[in-house]
ChimeraX commands (.cxc) that place a marker at each C-alpha (Angstrom):
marker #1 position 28.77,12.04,-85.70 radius 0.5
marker #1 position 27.37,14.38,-83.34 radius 0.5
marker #1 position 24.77,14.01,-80.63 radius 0.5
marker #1 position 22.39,15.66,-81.99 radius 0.5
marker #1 position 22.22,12.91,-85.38 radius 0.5
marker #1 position 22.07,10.30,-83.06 radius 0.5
marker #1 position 18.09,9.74,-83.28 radius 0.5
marker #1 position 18.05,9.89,-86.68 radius 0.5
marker #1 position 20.84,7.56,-87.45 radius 0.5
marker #1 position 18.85,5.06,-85.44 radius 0.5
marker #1 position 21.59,4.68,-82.76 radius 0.5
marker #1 position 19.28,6.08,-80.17 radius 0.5
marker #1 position 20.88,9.07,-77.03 radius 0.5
marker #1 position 23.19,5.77,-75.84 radius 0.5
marker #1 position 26.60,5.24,-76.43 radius 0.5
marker #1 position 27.83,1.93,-75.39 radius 0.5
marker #1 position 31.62,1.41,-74.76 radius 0.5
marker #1 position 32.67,-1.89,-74.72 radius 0.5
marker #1 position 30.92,-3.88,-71.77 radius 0.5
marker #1 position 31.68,-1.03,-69.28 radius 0.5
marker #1 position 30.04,2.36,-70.16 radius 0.5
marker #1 position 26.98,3.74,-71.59 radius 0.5
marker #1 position 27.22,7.35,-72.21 radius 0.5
marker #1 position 24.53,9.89,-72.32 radius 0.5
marker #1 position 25.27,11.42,-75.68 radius 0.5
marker #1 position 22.09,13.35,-75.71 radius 0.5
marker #1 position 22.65,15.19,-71.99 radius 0.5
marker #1 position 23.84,18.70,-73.46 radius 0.5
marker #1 position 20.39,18.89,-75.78 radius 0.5
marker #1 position 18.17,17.69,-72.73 radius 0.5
marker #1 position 20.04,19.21,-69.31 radius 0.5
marker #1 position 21.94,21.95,-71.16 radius 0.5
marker #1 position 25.30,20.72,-69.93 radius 0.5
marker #1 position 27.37,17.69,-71.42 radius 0.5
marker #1 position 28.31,14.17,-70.07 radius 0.5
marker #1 position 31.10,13.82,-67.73 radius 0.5
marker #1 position 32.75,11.26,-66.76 radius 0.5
marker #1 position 33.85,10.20,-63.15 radius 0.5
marker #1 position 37.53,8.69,-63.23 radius 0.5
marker #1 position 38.18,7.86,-59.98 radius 0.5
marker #1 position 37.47,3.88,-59.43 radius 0.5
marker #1 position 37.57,3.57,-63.46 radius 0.5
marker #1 position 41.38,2.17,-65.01 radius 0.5
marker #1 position 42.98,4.34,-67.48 radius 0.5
marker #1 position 41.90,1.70,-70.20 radius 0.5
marker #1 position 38.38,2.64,-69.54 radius 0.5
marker #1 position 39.10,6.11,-69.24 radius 0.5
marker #1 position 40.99,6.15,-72.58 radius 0.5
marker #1 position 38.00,3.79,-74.48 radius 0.5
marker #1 position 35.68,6.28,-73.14 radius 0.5
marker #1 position 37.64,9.33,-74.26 radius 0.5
marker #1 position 37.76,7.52,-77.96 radius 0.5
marker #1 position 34.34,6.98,-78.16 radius 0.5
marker #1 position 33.71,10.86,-77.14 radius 0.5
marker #1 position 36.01,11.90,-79.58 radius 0.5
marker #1 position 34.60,9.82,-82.44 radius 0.5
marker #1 position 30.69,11.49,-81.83 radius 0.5
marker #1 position 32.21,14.81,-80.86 radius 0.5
marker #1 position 30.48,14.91,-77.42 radius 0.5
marker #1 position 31.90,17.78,-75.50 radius 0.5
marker #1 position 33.06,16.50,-72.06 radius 0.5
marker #1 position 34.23,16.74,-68.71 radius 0.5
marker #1 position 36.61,14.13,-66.92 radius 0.5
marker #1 position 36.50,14.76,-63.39 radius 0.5
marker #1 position 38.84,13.35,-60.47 radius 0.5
marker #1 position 40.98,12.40,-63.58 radius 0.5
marker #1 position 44.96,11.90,-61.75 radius 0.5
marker #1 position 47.79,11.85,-63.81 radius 0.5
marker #1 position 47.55,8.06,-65.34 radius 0.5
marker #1 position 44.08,9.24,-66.33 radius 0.5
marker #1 position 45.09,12.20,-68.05 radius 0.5
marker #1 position 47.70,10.42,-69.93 radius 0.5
marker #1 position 45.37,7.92,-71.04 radius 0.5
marker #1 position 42.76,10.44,-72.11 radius 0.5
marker #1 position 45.17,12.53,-73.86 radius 0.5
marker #1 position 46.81,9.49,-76.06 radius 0.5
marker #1 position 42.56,9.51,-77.25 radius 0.5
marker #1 position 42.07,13.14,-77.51 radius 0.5
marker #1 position 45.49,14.58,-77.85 radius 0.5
marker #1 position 44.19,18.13,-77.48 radius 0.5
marker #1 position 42.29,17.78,-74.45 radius 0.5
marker #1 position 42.58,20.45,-71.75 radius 0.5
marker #1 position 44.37,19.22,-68.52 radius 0.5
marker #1 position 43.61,21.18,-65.55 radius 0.5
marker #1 position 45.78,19.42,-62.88 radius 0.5
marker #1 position 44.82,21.42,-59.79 radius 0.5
marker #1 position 41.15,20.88,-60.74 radius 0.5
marker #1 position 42.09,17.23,-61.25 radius 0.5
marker #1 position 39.44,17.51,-64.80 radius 0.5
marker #1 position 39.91,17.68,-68.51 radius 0.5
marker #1 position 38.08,18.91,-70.96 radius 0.5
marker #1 position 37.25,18.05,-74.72 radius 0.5
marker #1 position 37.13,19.97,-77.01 radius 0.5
marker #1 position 39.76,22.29,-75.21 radius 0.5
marker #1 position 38.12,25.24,-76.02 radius 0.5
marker #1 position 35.33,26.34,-73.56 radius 0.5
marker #1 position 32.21,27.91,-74.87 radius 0.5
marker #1 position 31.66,31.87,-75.37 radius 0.5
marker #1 position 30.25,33.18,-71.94 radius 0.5
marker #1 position 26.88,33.88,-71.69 radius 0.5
marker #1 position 24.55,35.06,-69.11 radius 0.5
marker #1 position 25.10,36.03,-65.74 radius 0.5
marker #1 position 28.95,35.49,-63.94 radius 0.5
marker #1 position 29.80,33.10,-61.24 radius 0.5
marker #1 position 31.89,33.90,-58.25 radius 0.5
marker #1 position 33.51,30.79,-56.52 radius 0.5
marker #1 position 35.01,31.11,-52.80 radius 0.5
marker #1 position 38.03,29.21,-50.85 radius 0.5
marker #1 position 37.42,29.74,-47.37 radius 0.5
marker #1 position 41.17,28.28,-47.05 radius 0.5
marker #1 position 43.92,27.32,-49.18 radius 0.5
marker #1 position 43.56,23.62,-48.39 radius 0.5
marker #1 position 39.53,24.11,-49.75 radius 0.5
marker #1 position 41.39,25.53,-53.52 radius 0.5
marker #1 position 41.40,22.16,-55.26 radius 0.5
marker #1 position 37.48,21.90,-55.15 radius 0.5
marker #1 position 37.05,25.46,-55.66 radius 0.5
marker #1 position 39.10,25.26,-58.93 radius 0.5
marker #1 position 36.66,22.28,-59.73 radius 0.5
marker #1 position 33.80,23.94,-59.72 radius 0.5
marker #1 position 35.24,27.59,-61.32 radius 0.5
marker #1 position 36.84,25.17,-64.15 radius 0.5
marker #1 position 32.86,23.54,-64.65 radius 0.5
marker #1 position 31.62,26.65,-64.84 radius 0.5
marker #1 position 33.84,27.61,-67.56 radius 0.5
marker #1 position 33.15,25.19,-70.09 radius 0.5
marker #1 position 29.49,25.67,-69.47 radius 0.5
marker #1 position 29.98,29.01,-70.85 radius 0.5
marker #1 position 30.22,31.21,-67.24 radius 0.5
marker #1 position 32.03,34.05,-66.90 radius 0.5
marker #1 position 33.78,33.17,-63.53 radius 0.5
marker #1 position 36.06,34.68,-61.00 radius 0.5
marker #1 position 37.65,32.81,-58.17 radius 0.5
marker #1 position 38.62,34.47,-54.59 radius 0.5
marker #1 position 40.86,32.70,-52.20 radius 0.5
marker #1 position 41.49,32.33,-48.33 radius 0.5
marker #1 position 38.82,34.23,-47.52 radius 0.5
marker #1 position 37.63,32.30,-44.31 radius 0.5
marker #1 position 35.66,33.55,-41.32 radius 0.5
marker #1 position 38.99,34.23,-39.22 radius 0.5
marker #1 position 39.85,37.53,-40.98 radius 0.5
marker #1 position 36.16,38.86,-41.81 radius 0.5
marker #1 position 37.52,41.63,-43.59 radius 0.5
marker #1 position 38.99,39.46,-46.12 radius 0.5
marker #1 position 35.52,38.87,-47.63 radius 0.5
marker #1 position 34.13,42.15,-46.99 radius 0.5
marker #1 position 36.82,43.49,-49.34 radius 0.5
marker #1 position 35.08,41.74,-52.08 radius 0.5
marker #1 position 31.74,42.63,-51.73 radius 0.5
marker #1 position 31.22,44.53,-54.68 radius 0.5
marker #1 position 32.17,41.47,-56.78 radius 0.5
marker #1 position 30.08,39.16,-54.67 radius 0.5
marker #1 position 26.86,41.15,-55.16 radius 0.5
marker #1 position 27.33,41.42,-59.28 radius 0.5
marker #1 position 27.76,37.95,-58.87 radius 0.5
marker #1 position 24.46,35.83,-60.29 radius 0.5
marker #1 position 25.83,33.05,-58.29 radius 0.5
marker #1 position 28.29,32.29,-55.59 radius 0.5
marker #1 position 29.52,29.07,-54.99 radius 0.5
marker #1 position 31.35,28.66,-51.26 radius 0.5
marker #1 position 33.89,25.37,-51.06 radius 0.5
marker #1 position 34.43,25.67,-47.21 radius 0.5
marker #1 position 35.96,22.71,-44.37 radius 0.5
marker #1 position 36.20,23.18,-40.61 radius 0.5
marker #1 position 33.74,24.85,-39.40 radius 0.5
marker #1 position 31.61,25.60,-42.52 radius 0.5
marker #1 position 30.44,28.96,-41.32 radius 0.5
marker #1 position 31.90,30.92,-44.45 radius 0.5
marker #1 position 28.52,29.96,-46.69 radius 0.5
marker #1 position 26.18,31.38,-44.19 radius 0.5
marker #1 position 28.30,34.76,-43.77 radius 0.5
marker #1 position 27.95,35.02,-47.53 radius 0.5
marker #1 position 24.45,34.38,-47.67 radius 0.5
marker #1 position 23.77,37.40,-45.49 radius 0.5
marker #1 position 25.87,39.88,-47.95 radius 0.5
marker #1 position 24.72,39.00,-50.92 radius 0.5
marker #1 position 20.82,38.52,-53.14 radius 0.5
marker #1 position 22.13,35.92,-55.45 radius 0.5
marker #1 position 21.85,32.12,-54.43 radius 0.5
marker #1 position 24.64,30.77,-52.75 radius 0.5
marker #1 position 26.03,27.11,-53.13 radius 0.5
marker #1 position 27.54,25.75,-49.94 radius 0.5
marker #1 position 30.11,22.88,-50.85 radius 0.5
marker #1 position 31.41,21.53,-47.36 radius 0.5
marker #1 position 34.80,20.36,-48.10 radius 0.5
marker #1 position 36.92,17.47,-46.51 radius 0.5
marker #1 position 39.27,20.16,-44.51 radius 0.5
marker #1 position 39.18,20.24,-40.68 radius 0.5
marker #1 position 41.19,19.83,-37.73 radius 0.5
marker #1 position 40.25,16.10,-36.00 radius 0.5
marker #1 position 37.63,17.63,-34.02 radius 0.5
marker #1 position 35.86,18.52,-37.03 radius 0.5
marker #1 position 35.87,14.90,-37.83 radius 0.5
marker #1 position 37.65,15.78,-41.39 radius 0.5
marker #1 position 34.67,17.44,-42.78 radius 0.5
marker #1 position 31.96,15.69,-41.59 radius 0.5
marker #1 position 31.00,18.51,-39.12 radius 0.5
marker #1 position 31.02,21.30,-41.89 radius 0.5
marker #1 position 28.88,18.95,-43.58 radius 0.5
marker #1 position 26.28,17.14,-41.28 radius 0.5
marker #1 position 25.85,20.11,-38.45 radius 0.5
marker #1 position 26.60,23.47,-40.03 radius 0.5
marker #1 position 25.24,23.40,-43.62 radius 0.5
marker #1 position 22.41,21.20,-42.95 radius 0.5
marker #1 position 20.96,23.13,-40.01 radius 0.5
marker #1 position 21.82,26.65,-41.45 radius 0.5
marker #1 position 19.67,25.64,-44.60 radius 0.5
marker #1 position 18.42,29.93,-44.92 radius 0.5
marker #1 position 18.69,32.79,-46.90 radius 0.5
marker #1 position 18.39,31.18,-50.78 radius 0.5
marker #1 position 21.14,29.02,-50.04 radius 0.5
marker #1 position 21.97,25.08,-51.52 radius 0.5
marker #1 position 24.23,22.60,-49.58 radius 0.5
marker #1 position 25.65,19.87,-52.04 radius 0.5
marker #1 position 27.62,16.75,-50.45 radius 0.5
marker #1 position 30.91,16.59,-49.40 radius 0.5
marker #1 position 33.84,17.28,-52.00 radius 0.5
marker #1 position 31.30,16.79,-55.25 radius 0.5
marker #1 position 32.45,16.29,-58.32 radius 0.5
marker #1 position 31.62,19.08,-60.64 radius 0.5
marker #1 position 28.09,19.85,-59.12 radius 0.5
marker #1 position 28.30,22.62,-57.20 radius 0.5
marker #1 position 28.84,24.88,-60.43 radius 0.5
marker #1 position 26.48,22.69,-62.40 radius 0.5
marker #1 position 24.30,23.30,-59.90 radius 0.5
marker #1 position 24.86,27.64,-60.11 radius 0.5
marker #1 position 24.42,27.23,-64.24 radius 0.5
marker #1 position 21.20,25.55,-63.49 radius 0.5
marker #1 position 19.96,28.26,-61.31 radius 0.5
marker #1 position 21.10,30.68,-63.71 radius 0.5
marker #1 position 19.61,29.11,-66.94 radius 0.5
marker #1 position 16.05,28.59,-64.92 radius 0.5
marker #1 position 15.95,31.14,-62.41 radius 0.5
marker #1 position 12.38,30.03,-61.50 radius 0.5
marker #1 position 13.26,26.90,-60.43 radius 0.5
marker #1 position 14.66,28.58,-57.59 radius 0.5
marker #1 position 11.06,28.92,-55.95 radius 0.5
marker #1 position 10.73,24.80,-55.78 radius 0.5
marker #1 position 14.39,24.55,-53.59 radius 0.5
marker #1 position 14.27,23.69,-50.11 radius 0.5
marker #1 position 16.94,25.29,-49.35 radius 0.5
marker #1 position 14.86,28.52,-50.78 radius 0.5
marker #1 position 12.56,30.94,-48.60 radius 0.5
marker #1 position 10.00,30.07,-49.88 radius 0.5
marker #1 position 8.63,33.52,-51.70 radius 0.5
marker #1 position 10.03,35.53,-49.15 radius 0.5
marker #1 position 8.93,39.45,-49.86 radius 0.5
marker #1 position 12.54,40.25,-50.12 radius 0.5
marker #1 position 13.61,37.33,-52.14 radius 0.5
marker #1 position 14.56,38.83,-55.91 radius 0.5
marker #1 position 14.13,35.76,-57.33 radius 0.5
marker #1 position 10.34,35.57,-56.72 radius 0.5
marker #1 position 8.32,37.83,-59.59 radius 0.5
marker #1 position 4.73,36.95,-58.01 radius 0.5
marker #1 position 2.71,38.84,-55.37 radius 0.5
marker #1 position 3.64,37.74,-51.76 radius 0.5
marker #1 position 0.34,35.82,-50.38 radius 0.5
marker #1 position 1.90,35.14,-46.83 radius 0.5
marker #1 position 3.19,31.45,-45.61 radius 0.5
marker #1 position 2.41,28.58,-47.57 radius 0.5
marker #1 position 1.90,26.08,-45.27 radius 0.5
marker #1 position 0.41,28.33,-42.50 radius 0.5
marker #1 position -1.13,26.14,-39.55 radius 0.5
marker #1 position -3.84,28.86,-38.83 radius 0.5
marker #1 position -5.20,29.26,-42.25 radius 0.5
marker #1 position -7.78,26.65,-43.43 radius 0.5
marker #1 position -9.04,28.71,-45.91 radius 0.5
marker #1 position -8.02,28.98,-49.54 radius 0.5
marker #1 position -4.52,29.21,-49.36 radius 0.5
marker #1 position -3.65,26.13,-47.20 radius 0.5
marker #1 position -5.11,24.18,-50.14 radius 0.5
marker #1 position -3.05,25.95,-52.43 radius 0.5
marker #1 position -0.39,23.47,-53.77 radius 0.5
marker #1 position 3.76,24.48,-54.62 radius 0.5
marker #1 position 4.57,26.88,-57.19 radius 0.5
marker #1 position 0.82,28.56,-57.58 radius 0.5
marker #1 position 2.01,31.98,-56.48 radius 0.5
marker #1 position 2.57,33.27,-59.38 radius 0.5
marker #1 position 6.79,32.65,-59.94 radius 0.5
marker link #1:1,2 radius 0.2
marker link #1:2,3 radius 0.2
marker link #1:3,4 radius 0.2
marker link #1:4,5 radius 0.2
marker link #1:5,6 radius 0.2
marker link #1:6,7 radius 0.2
marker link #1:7,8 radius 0.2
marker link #1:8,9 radius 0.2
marker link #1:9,10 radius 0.2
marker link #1:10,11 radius 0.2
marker link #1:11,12 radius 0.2
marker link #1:12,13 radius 0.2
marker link #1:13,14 radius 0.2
marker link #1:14,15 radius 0.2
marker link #1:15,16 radius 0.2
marker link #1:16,17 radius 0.2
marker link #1:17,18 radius 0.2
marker link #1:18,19 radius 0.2
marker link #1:19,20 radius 0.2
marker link #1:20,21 radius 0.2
marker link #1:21,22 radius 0.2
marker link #1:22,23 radius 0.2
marker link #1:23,24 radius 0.2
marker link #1:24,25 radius 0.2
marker link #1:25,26 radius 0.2
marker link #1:26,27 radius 0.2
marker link #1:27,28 radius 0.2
marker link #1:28,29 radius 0.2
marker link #1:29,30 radius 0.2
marker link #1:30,31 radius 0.2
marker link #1:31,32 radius 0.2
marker link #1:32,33 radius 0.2
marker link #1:33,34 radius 0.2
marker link #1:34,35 radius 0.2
marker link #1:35,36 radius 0.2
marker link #1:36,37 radius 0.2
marker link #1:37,38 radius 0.2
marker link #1:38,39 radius 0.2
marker link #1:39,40 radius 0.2
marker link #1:40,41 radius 0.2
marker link #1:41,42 radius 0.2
marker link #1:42,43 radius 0.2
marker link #1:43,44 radius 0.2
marker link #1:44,45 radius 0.2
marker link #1:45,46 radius 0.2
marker link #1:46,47 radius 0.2
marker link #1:47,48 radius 0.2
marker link #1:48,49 radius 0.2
marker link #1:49,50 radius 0.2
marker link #1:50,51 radius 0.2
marker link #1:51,52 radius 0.2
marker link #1:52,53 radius 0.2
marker link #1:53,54 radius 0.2
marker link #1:54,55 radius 0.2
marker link #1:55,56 radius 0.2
marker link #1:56,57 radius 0.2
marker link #1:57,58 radius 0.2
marker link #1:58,59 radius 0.2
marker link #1:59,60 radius 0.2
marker link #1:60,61 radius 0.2
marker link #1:61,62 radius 0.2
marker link #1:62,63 radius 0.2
marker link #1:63,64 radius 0.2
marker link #1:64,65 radius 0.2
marker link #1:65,66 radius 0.2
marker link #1:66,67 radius 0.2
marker link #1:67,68 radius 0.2
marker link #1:68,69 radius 0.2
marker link #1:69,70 radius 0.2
marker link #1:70,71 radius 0.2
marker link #1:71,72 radius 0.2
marker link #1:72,73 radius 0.2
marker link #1:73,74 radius 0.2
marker link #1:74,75 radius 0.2
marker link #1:75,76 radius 0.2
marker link #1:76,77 radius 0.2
marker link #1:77,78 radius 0.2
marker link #1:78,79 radius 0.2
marker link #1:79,80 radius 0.2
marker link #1:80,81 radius 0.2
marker link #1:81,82 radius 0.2
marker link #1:82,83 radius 0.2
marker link #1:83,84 radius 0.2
marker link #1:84,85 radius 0.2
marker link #1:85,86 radius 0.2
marker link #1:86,87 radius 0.2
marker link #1:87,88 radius 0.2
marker link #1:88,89 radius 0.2
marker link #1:89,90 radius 0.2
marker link #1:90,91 radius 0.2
marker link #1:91,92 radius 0.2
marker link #1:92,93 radius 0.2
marker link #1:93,94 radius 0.2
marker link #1:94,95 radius 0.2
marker link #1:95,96 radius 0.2
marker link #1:96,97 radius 0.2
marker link #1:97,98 radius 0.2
marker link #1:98,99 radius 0.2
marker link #1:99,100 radius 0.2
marker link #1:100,101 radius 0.2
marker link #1:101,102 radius 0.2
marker link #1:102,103 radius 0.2
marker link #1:103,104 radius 0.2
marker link #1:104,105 radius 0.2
marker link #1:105,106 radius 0.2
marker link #1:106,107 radius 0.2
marker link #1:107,108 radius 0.2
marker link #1:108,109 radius 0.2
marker link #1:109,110 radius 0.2
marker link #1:110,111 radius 0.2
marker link #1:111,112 radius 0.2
marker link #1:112,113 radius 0.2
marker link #1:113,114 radius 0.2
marker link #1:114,115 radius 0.2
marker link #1:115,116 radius 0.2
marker link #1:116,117 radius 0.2
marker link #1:117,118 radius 0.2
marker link #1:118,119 radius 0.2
marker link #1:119,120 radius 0.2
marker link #1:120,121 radius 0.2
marker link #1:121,122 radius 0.2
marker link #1:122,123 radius 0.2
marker link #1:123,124 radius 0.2
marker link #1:124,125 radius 0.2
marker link #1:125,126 radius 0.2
marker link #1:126,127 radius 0.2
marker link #1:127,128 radius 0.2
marker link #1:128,129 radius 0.2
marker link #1:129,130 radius 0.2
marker link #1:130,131 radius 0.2
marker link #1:131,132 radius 0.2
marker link #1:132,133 radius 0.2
marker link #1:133,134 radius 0.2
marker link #1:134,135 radius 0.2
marker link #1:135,136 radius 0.2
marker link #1:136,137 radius 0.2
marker link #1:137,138 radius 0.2
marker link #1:138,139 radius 0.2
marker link #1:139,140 radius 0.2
marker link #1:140,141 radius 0.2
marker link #1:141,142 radius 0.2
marker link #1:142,143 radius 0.2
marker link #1:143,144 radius 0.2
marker link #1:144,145 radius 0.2
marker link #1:145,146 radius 0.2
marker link #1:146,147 radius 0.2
marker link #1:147,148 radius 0.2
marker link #1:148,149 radius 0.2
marker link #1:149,150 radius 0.2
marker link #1:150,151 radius 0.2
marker link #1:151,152 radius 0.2
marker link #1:152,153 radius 0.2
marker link #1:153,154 radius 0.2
marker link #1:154,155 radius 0.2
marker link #1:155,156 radius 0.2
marker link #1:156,157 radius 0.2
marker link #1:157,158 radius 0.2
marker link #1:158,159 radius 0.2
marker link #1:159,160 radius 0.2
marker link #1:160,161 radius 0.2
marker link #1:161,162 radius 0.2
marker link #1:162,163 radius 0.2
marker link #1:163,164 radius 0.2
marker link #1:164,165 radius 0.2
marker link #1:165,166 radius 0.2
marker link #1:166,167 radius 0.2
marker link #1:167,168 radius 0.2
marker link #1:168,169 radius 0.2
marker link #1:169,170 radius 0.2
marker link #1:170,171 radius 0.2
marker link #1:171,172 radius 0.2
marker link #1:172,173 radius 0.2
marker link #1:173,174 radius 0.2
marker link #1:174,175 radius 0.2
marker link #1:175,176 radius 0.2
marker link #1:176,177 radius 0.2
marker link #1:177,178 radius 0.2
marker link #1:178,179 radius 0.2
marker link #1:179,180 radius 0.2
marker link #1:180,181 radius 0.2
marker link #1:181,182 radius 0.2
marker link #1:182,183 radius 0.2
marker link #1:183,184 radius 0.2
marker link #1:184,185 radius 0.2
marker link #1:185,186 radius 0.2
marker link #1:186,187 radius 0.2
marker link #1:187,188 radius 0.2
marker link #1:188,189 radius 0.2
marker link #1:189,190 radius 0.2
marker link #1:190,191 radius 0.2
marker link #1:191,192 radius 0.2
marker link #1:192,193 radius 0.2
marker link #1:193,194 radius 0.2
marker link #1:194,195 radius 0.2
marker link #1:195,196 radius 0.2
marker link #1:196,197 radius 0.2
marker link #1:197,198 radius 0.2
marker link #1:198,199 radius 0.2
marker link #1:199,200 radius 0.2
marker link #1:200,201 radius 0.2
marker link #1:201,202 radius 0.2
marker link #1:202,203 radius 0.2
marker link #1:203,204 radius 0.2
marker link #1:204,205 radius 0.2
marker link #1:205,206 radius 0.2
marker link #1:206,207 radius 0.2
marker link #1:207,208 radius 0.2
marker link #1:208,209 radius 0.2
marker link #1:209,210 radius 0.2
marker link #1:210,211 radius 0.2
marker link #1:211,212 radius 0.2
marker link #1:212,213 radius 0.2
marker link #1:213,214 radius 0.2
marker link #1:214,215 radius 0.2
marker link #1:215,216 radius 0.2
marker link #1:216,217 radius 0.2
marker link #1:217,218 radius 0.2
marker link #1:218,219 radius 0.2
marker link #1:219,220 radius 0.2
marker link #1:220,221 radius 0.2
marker link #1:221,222 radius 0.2
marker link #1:222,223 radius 0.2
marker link #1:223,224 radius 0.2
marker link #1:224,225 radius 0.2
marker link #1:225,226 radius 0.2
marker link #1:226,227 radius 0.2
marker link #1:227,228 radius 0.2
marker link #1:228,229 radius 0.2
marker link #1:229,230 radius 0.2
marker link #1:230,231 radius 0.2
marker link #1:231,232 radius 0.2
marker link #1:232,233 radius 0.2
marker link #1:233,234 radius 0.2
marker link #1:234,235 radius 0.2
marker link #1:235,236 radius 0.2
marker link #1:236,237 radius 0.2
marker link #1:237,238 radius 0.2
marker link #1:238,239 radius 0.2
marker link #1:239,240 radius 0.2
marker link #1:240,241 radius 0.2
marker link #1:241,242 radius 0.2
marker link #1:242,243 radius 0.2
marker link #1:243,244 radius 0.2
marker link #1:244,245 radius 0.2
marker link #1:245,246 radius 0.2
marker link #1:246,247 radius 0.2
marker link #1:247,248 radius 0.2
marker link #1:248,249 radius 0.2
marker link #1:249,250 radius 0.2
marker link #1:250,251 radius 0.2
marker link #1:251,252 radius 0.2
marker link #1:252,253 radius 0.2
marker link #1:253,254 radius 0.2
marker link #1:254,255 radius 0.2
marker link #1:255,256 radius 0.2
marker link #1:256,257 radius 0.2
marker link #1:257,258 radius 0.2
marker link #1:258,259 radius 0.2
marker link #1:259,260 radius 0.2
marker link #1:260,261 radius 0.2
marker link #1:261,262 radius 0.2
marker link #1:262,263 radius 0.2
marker link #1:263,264 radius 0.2
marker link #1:264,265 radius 0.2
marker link #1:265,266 radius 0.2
marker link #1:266,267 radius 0.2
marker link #1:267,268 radius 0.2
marker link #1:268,269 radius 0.2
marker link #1:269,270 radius 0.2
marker link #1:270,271 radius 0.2
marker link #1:271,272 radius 0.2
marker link #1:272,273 radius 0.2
marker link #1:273,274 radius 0.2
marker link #1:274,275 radius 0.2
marker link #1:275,276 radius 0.2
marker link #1:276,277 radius 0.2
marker link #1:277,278 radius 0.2
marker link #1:278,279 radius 0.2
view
């Protein structure tokens, strides 16, 4: 049975499996992306009831963080299940969806930061994303990322996996128009505290230019995230992490009244609320 009978049949958007899981059958009509499921901390018999029950209400899924006893277990359930081992995901039904929209280009600042990277390119596949991954391109040899250029600015989005330092995001940011999603990674030398620097200092404080941090080593959101942006590009006018309107900003389609939240200015447009400028 498929999602989408699953109000009329009376069995409501819930799937319960066993005493363990509940899944969100009705995600890909409501969020426009499906369920996934999180295997890390789950045992491959939960993993494999899961994968049953998806199979039996063809709900197309992701497993994420899946290692090789959960692929096993997931494949003796849904024997034609694509296993992406670098990615550490599956995916069922195999086959991804026929792109549409704009493409997504994904970034390894290092080899070590490729795992995540291929986690997020392989999301934004089976959402239906045209992607194209670039690797070891960190801040070191600058003229490893200005050799793709072109490709970054036909990108729609560009998601950045970086460690160490976490400086590759921002350099991207000032190349390119499209949003860019930083995704510290868990790479660094021990003075960069595995990670946590990337994470807590750099991307947090260099929160400019259109550009979206997402926690440390995420699990398929950064590229959720980018089809998001893509699939409601107004939305972009609400982020934090967005100017907010700027006059150069291509995402904003209204007329640029000056600063939102301007101090000086008690008049009119200090009362204005979020979102009234006409995006």
């Amino acid at each position: 049975m498929r999602a989408a009978d699953a109000h009329a049949s009376g069995e409501g958007p819930t799937l319960r499996v066993g005493d363990f899981a509940r899944l969100d059958v009705d995600r890909e009509r409501r969020r426009g992306h499906g369920e996934a499921v999180y295997c890390a901390g789950k045992t491959p018999d939960q993993v494999r009831g899961i994968a049953r029950a998806v199979v039996d209400r063809d709900v197309r899924t992701l497993f994420t963080r899946a290692d090789d006893a959960h692929a096993a277990a997931v494949r003796e359930a849904a024997q034609d299940a694509r296993y992406e081992p670098d990615a550490q995901m599956l995916a069922w039904p195999p086959d991804p969806p026929e792109p549409t929209g704009g493409s997504v280009v994904v970034l390894a600042a290092g080899t070590s930061d490729l795992p995540v990277a291929r986690e997020a390119q392989v999301t934004a596949v089976h959402l239906g994303r045209r992607t194209e991954l670039i690797a070891d391109v960190g801040v070191a040899g600058l003229h490893r990322v200005l050799a793709h250029v072109d490709t970054l600015r036909a990108a729609r989005a560009v998601v950045v996996a970086a460690g160490m330092d976490g400086a590759l995001p921002t350099v991207v940011a000032g190349l390119v128009s499209a949003p860019v999603v930083a995704v510290p990674t868990s790479v660094g030398y021990g003075a960069s505290f595995g990670g946590v620097h990337a994470h807590r200092l750099r991307a947090r404080r260099r929160g400019r230019q259109h550009r979206q941090r997402v926690r440390r080593r995420p699990s398929r959101r950064p590229d959720r995230r980018a089809d998001m942006i893509l699939r409601c590009r107004r939305s972009l006018c609400n982020l934090r992490a967005v100017h907010r309107c700027a006059p150069w900003s291509p995402f904003c389609r209204g007329r640029w009244q000056g600063p939102m939240w301007s101090r000086a200015d008690r008049g009119p447009r200090a009362r204005r609320s979020r979102g009234s400028h006409g995006c």
